[in-house]
C-alpha positions in Angstrom: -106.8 137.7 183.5 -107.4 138.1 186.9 -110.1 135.3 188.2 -111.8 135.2 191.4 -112.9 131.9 193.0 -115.6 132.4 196.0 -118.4 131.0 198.1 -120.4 131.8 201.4 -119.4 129.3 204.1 -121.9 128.7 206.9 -119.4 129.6 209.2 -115.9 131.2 209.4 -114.5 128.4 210.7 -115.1 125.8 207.7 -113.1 125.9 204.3 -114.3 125.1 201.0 -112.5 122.0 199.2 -114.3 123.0 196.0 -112.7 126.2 195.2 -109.3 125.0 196.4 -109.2 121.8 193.7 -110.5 124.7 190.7 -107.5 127.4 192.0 -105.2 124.6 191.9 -106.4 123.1 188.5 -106.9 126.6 187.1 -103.5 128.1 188.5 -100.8 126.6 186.5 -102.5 128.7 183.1 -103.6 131.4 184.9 -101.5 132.8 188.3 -103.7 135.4 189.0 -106.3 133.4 190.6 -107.5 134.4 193.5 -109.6 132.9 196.1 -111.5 134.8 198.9 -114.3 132.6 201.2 -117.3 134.9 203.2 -120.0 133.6 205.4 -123.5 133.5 204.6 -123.6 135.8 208.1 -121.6 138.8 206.0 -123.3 141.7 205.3 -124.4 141.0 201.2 -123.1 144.8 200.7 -119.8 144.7 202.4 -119.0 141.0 200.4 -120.1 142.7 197.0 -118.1 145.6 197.8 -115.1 143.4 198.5 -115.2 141.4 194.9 -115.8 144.9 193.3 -112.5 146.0 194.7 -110.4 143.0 193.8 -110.9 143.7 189.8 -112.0 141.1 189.0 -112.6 139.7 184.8 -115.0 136.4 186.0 -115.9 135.8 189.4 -117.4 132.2 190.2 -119.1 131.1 193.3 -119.7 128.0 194.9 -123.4 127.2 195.1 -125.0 125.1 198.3 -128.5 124.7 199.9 -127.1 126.6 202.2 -125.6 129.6 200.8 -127.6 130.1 197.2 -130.3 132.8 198.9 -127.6 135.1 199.9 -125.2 134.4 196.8 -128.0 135.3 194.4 -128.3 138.7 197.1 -124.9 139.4 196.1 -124.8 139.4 192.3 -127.5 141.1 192.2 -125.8 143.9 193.5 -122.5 142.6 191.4 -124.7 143.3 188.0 -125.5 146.5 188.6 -121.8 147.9 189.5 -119.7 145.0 187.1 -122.3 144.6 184.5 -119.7 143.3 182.1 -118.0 140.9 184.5 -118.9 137.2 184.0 -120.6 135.1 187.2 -120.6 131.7 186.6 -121.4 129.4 189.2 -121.1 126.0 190.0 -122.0 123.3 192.9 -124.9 120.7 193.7 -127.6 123.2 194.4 -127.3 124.2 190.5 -126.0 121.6 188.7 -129.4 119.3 188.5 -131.5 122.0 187.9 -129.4 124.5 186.1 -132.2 125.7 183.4 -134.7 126.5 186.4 -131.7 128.8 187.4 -130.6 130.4 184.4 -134.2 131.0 183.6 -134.7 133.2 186.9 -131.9 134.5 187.6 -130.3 137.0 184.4 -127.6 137.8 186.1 -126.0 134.4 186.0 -124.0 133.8 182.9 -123.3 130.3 183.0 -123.2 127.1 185.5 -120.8 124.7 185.3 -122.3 121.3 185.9 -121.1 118.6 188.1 -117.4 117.8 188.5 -115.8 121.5 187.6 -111.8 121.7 187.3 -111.7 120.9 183.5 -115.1 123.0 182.5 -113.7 125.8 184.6 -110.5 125.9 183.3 -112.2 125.9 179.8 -114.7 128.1 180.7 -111.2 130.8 181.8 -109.1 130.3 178.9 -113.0 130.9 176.6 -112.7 134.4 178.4 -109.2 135.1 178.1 -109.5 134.1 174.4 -112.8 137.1 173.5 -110.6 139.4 176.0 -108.3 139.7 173.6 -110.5 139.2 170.6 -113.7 141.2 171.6 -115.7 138.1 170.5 -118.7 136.6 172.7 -117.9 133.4 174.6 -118.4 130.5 172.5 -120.3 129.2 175.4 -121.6 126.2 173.7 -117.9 124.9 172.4 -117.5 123.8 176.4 -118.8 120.8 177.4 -120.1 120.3 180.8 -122.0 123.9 180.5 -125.5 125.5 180.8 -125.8 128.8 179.4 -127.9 131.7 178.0 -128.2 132.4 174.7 -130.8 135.2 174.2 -134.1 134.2 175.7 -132.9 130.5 175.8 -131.5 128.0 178.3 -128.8 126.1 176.3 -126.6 123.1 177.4 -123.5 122.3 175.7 -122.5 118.6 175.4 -122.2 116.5 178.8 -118.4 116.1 180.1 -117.2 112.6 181.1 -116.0 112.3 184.7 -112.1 113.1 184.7 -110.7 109.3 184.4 -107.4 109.6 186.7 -108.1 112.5 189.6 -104.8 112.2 189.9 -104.0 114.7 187.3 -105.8 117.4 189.8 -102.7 119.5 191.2 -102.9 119.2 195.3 -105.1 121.2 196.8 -102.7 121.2 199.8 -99.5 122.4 198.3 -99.7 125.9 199.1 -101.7 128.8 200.6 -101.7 126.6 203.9 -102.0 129.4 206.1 -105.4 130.4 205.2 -106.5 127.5 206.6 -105.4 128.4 210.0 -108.3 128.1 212.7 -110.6 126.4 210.1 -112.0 123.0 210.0 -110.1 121.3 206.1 -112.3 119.3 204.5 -110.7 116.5 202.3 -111.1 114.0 199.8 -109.6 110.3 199.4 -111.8 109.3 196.7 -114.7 110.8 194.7 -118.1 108.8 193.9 -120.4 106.5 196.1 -121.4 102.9 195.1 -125.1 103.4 196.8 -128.1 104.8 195.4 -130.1 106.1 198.6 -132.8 108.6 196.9 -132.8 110.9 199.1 -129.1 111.9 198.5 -127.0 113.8 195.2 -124.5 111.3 195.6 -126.9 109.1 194.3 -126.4 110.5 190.8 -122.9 109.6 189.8 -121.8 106.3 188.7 -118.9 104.3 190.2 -115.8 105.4 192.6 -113.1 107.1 192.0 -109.7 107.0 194.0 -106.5 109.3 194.5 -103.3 108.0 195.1 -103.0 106.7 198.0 -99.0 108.0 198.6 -100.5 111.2 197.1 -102.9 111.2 199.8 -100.3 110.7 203.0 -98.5 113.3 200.9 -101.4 116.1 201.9 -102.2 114.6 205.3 -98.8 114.9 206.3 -98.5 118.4 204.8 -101.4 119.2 206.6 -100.6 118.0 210.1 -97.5 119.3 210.2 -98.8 122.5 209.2 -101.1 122.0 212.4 -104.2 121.7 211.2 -106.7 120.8 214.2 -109.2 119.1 212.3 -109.7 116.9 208.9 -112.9 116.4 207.6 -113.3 113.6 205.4 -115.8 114.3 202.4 -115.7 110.5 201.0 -119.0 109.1 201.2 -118.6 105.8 202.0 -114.8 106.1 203.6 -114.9 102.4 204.2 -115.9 100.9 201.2 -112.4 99.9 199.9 -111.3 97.7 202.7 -107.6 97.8 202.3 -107.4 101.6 201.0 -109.3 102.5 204.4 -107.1 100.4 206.2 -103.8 101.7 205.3 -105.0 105.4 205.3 -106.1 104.4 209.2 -102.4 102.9 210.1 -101.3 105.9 208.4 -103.2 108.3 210.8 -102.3 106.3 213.5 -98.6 106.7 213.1 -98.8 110.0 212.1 -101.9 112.2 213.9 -99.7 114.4 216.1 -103.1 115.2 217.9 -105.2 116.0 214.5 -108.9 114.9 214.9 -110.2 112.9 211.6 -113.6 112.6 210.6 -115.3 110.3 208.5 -118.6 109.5 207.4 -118.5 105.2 207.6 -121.4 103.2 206.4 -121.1 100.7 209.8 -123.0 97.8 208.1 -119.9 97.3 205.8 -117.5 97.5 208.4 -115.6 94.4 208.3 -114.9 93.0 212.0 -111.3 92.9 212.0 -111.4 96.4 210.8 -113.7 97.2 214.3 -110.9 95.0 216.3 -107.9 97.0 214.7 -109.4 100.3 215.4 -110.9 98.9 219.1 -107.2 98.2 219.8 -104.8 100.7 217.9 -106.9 103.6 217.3 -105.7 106.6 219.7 -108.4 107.9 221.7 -109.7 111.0 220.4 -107.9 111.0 217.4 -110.7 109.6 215.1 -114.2 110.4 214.8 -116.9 108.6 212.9 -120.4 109.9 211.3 -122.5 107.1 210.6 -126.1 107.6 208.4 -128.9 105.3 210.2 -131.8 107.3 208.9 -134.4 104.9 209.2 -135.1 101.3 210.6 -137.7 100.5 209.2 -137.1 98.3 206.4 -140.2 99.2 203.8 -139.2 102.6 204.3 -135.7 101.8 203.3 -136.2 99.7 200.2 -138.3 103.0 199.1 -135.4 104.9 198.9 -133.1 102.2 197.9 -131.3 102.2 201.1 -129.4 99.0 201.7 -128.9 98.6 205.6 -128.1 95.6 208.0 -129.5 97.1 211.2 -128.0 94.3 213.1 -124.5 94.4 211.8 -124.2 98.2 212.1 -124.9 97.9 215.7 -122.9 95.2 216.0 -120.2 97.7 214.3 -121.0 100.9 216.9 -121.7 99.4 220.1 -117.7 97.2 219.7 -116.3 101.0 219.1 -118.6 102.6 221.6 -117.3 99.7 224.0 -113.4 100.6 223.1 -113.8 104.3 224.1 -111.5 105.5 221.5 -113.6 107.1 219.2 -116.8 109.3 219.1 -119.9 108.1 217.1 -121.9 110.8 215.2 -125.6 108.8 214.1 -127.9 110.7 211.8 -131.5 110.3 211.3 -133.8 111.3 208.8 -137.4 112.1 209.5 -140.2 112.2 206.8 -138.8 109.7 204.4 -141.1 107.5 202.5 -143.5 105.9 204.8 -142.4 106.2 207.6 -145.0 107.4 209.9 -144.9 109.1 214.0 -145.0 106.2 215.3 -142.1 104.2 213.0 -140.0 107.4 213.2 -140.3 107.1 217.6 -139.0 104.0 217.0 -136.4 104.4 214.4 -135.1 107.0 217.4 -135.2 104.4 219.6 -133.7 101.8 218.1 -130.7 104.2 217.4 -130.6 105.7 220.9 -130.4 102.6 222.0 -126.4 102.5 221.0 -125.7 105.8 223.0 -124.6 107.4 220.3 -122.1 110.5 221.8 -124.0 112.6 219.3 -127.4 111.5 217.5 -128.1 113.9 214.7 -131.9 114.5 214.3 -132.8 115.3 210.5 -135.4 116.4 208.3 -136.1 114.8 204.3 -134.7 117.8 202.2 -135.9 117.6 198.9 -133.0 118.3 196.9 -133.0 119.3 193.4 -131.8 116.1 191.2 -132.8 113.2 193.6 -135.0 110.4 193.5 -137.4 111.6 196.3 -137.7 115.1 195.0 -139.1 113.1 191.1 -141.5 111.2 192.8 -142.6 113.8 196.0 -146.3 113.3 193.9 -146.4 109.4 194.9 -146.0 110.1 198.9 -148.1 113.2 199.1 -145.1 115.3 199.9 -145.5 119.3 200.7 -142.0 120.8 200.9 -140.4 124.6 200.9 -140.5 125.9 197.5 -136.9 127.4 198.0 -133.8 125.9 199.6 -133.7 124.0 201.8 -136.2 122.1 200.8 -137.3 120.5 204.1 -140.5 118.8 203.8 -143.4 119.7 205.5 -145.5 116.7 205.5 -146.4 114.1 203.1 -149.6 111.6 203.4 -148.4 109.8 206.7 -146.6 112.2 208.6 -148.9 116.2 209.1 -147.2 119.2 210.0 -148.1 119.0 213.3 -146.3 116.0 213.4 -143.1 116.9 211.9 -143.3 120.4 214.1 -143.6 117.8 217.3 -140.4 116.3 215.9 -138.4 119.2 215.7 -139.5 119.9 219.7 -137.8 116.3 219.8 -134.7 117.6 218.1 -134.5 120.8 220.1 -134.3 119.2 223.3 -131.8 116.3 221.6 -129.7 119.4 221.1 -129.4 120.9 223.8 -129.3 118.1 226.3 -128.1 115.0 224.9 -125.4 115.8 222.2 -123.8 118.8 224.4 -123.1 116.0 227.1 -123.9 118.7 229.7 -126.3 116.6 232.1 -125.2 112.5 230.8 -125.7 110.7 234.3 -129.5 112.8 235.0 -130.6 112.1 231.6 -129.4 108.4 231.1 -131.2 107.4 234.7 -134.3 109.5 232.9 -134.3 107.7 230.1 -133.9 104.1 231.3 -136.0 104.4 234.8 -138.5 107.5 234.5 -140.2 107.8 231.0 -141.5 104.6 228.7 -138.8 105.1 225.8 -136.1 107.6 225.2 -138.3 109.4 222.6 -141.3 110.0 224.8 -138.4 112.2 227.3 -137.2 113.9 224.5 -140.9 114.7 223.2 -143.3 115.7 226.0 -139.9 117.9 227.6 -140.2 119.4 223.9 -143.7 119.7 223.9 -143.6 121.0 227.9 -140.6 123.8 226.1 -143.1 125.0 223.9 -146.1 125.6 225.8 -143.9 127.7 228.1 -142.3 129.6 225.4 -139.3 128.8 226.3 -137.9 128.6 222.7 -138.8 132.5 222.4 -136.3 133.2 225.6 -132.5 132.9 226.2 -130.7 130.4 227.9 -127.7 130.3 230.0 -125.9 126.9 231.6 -128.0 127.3 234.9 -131.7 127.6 232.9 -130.6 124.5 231.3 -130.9 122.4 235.0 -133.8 125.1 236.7 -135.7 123.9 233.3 -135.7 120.2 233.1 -135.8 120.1 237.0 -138.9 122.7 237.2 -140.4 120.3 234.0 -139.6 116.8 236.3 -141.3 118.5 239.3 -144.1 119.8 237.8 -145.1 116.2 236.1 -144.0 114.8 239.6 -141.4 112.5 238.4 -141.6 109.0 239.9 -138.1 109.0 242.2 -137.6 112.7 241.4 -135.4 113.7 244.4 -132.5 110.7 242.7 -132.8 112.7 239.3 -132.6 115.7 241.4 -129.5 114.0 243.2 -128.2 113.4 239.4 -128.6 116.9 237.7 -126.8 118.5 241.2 -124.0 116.1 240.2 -124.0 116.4 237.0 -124.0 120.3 237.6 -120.6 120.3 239.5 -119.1 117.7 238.0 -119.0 118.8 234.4 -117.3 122.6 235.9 -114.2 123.4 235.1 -114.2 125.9 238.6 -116.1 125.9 241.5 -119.2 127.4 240.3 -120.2 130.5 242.3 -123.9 130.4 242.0 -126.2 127.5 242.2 -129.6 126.7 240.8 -131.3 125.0 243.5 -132.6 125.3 247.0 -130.1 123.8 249.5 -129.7 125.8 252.0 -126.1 125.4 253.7 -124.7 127.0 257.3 -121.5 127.0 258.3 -121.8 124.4 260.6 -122.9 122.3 258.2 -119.9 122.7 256.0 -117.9 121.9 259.2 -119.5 118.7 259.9 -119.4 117.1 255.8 -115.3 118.6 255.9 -114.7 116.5 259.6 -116.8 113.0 257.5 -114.6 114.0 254.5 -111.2 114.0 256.2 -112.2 110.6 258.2 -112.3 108.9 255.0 -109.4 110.5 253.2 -107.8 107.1 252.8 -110.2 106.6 249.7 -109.5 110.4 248.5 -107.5 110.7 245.4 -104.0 112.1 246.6 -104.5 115.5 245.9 -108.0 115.6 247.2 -106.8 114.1 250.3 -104.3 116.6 250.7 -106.2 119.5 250.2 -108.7 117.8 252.4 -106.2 118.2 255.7 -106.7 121.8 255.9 -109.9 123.4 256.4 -109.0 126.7 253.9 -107.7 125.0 250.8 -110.4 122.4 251.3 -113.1 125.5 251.2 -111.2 126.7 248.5 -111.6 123.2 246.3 -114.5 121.8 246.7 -118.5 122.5 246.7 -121.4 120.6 248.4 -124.4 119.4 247.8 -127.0 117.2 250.1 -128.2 114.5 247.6 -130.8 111.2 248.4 -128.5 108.2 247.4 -125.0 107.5 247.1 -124.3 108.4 244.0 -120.3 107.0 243.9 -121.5 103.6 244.7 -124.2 103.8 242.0 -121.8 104.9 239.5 -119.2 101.7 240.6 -121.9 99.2 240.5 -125.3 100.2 239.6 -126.8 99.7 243.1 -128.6 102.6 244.5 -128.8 102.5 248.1 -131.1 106.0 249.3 -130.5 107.7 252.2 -129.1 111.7 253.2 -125.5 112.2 251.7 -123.6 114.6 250.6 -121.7 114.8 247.7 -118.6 116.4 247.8 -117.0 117.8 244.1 -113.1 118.4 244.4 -111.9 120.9 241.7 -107.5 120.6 241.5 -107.6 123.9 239.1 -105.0 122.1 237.0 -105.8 121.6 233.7 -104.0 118.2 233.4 -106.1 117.0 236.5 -109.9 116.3 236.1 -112.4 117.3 239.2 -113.0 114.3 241.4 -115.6 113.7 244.4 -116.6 111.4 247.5 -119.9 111.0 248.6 -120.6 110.8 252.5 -123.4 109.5 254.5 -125.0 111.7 257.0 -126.9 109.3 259.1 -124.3 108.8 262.0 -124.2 113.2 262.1 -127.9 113.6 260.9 -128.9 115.7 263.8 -126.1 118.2 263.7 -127.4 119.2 259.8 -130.1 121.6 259.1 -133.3 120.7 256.3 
C-alpha cells in the first residue's frame, strides 16, 4: 500500500518533525511510505497535481494555523480527481475541534487526534485490511479517531499517551539528506508541566522523556551529517535540571559549529546552570527563546501563567552579560486585562534587558485552549478563521491593537535586524520618554506617510528614520545623525558606493582627514595603519563621514565630547577580518574643510 505523508511548511527552509516520527513509526509495516513537504507559497494546483502523480492509496497531511487554508484548497481539488483515496489529517489545528472540521469539510475522511504514530499506523494497516477485503474502514475499531459516518461526526474511544516514546523508531536514522539546507526541528521530551491558557500545550498532562543516549545518538547523527541548525521543540527545555544539563555538555563537546535553539522558561533557570553556560557555552553555538508575554501580574494569574519577573531577568541579563548566546523574548499583546497602557509597559519592562531579538505577539485564539472557552468573559472579537488573532476585547479597541502592530512593524525592521544598534539605543535612552513611545509614534509617523504601502531598500531604512527625527526636530539630532552615518558604514561588508545623506566631500577634503589619519596611525589597527601609508589603497579602504562628536571615545567610555570630526570606516575585504575605524578631530585643520 503505498502511503503518502505531507504538510505545507511556511517556508522551504523548515522541516516537519511530525511526519518524520509517523514515516518512521509507520515504515517498519509498511516500506512504501513516502513523504513529500510543500510550502504554503506552492501553487495549490501544481501540489495536488504532484500527490495525484505519486499513486497514492491514503494521503495524510499535517494540519497548522498556518497551513489549514491552503491544505483544505488542495483536497478539494484531491476529491474531485482521487475521489476514492482516503485524506486523513492530523495536527493541533484539528485535533481540539475535530467535529467543527469534519462537519464542514466532506472531503476529509478522518482526523487523527493528538499524539499520532500508533492511531496512524492503525488507521494504515485498517486500509490495507478493506484493500484486500473490499470492506469499509471499521473507523470506529481505532482509538484516538474522529470520523464520518453518514451525516454524523463520530469519535472512537480516546488513546492513552504512548507510555515509553522510546519505542518511536528515530526519526534521524535515515533520509538525512532531505534535510539539507533546512532548519531540523527536534524533540528531547514531549509534554509541558504549565498550564498557560493561552497555549495547546496546556492540554496534555505530565512530561514525557526520550533517552537520553538515544538523544546524543540523533544529535550526533545529525551534526555530522552537517546540519546547520537544531531547533528544539521541548517546551520547557529546562525543566529537568540534570537532563538539560547533560544534553548542554553534550553540545558543548560535540557542536562542530551547529546552532541550537531552545525555548527556556528563564524563571526556572537554576543559577549554576546560568554560570556553567556564562563560562563553557561557545559563542554562537546556542540560542535561547524565552516567553515573557506579559508583566503584569493580574493579567498572568488569568491565564495561569506562573512567572518570577525578577529571577528571569536575573537569568537573561547574566547570559546577555556573557556574550555567548543570543536571547529571543516573546510578548503577547491582548491577553486578559491587560490594557495600552500595561502592554507599553510590559514592552518596557522587557526591552529593558536588550533582548538581541524581542518578538512582538498578538493573543491567537486557538481552538482547544483556555482563552478561546472563556473569550465571552473579556469581551474578546477575534478572526473567525485561522489564525485566530484577536481583534480587541473590552480593554484593549482595534485601534489600539492596529497602533501595536505599527509598534511591531518598526520593532522589526529596526531593532531585531540589528541594522542601526548604536542610533537606536542613544534614541531610546536619551531622545524619547520610553523605548515604546520610539517604537510607536515612528510607527504611527510610517503610517501617515504610507510608507507600509511602498518598498524598501537598506538606504530608505536610514533616509526614513532620519527624515522622521528631523521632521519632529529631535533634541541633539545632528549626534543621532552622527550615530546612523556610523552605524551605516559600519555594519557594510564593502565600501558602500552610494550614500544617503548630504555631506558634501572635495578632494581636498579627503586629502586633509587621510594626512590627520596617517598622524595618528600608532592607534590604527595593523592593517588599517598599513593601508593607511599610501594614499591609493587608503582610498581604496576606507569611507568618510563628518560627524558632531567623537564617536570612538563615546563608544570606550560613554563620554560624549561634541565638536567637527570625522569618522573614518576601514573595510580589510577579508572575510576573517571585521571593518574597523578612527575618528579625528578637525579643529586644528577646520579652515582647510568645506561646510
Amino acid at each position: 500500500m503505498n502511503i503518502l505523508l505531507t504538510t505545507l511548511n511556511a517556508k522551504f527552509i523548515h522541516s516537519s518533525l511530525a511526519l518524520r516520527y509517523l514515516r518512521s513509526y509507520t515504515r517498519p509495516h509498511f516500506p512504501q511510505v513516502e513523504l513529500v513537504e510543500y510550502t504554503i507559497n506552492d501553487v495549490t494546483l501544481t501540489i495536488a497535481g504532484d500527490i495525484h502523480k505519486r499513486k497514492p492509496d491514503v494521503v495524510a497531511f499535517s494540519c497548522y494555523i498556518w497551513n489549514i487554508r491552503e491544505t483544505l484548497d488542495v483536497i478539494a481539488i484531491l476529491k474531485k480527481i482521487m475521489p476514492d483515496v482516503p485524506i486523513i489529517f492530523g495536527g493541533p489545528e484539528v485535533t481540539y475541534d475535530a467535529d467543527h472540521w469534519l462537519k464542514k469539510h466532506a472531503d476529509i475522511d478522518a482526523i487523527v487526534l493528538g499524539e499520532g504514530e500508533v492511531t496512524f499506523l492503525e488507521v494504515c494497516q485498517e486500509l490495507a485490511r478493506c484493500k484486500e477485503s473490499g470492506e469499509k474502514p471499521n473507523w470506529g475499531s481505532i482509538p484516538g479517531l474522529a470520523y464520518r459516518e453518514g451525516e454524523h461526526v463520530r469519535f472512537s474511544a480516546p488513546r492513552e499517551q504512548i507510555g515509553d516514546l522510546n519505542t518511536i523508531p528515530s526519526p534521524f536514522e535515515e533520509d538525512l539528506a532531505e534535510l539539507n539546507n533546512r532548519v531540523v526541528y527536534f524533540e528531547a521530551s514531549r509534554g509541558c508541566p504549565f498550564k498557560c491558557q493561552y497555549c495547546l500545550s496546556s492540554i496534555e498532562d505530565g512530561v514525557r522523556y526520550f533517552d537520553i543516549e538515544r538523544v546524543k545518538r540523533d544529535l550526533m547523527r545529525l551534526i555530522k551529517h552537517g546540519v546547520k541548525t537544531i531547533k528544539f521543540v521541548d517546551r520547557t527545555f529546562n525543566i529537568h535540571k540534570k537532563y538539560a544539563m547533560e544534553i548542554f555538555q553534550f553540545l558543548i563537546d560535540n557542536h562542530n559549529g551547529t546552532v541550537f535553539q531552545f525555548e527556556i522558561t528563564a524563571d526556572i533557570l537554576k543559577p549554576d546552570i546560568v554560570d556553567f553556560l556564562a563560562e563553557n557555552a561557545p559563542p554562537g553555538v546556542f540560542r535561547f527563546e524565552i516567553g515573557v508575554q506579559s508583566t503584569n501580574d493580574a493579567t498572568n494569574r488569568l491565564v495561569q501563567r506562573i512567572q518570577k519577573f525578577d529571577k528571569l531577568s536575573y537569568t537573561v541579563t547574566k547570559i546577555k552579560e556573557s556574550g555567548k548566546i543570543d536571547q529571543h523574548l516573546d510578548l503577547i499583546a491582548g491577553l486578559p486585562e491587560e490594557d495600552y497602557q500595561s502592554f507599553r509597559k510590559t514592552f518596557n519592562d522587557v526591552f529593558a534587558l536588550r533582548p538581541e531579538e524581542l518578538q512582538l505577539g498578538f493573543l491567537k485564539m486557538l481552538r482547544g485552549t483556555g482563552v478561546r472557552a472563556r473569550a465571552a468573559n473579556h469581551g474578546y472579537i477575534y478572526m473567525d478563521e485561522a489564525p485566530y488573532e484577536i481583534l480587541g476585547n473590552n480593554v484593549l479597541s482595534f485601534d489600539e491593537m492596529q497602533r501595536i502592530k505599527r509598534v511591531e512593524d518598526i520593532l522589526e525592521k529596526y531593532w531585531n535586524a540589528h541594522r542601526m544598534d548604536h542610533a537606536l539605543e542613544w534614541l531610546v535612552t536619551r531622545s524619547f520618554e520610553t523605548p515604546f513611545d520610539f517604537f510607536q509614534e515612528f510607527g504611527d509617523f510610517w503610517e501617515e506617510k504610507g510608507w507600509n504601502r511602498l518598498g524598501h531598500q537598506l538606504e530608505d531604512l536610514f533616509s526614513r528614520i532620519h527624515y522622521f527625527l528631523g521632521n519632529r526636530q529631535t533634541s541633539e539630532f545632528a549626534h543621532v545623525e552622527s550615530l546612523l552615518k556610523f552605524d551605516y558604514l559600519r555594519n557594510a561588508k564593502h565600501r558602500p558606493r552610494k550614500i544617503w545623506w548630504n555631506d558634501p566631500v572635495d578632494k581636498k577634503d579627503l586629502q586633509t582627514v587621510h594626512e590627520l589619519v596617517v598622524e595618528q596611525s600608532a592607534r590604527l589597527r595593523a592593517d588599517f595603519a598599513e593601508h593607511a601609508a599610501h594614499e591609493k589603497e587608503y582610498a581604496k579602504h576606507t569611507m568618510m563621514a563628518r560627524v558632531s562628536f567623537d564617536i570612538e571615545r563615546w563608544l570606550q567610555d560613554g563620554e560624549v565630547i561634541a565638536g567637527d570630526y570625522a569618522l573614518v570606516v576601514y573595510y580589510p575585504y577579508l572575510q576573517e577580518s571585521a571593518n574597523t575605524f578612527v575618528c579625528v578631530a578637525l579643529a586644528d585643520r577646520h579652515a582647510g574643510m568645506s561646510r
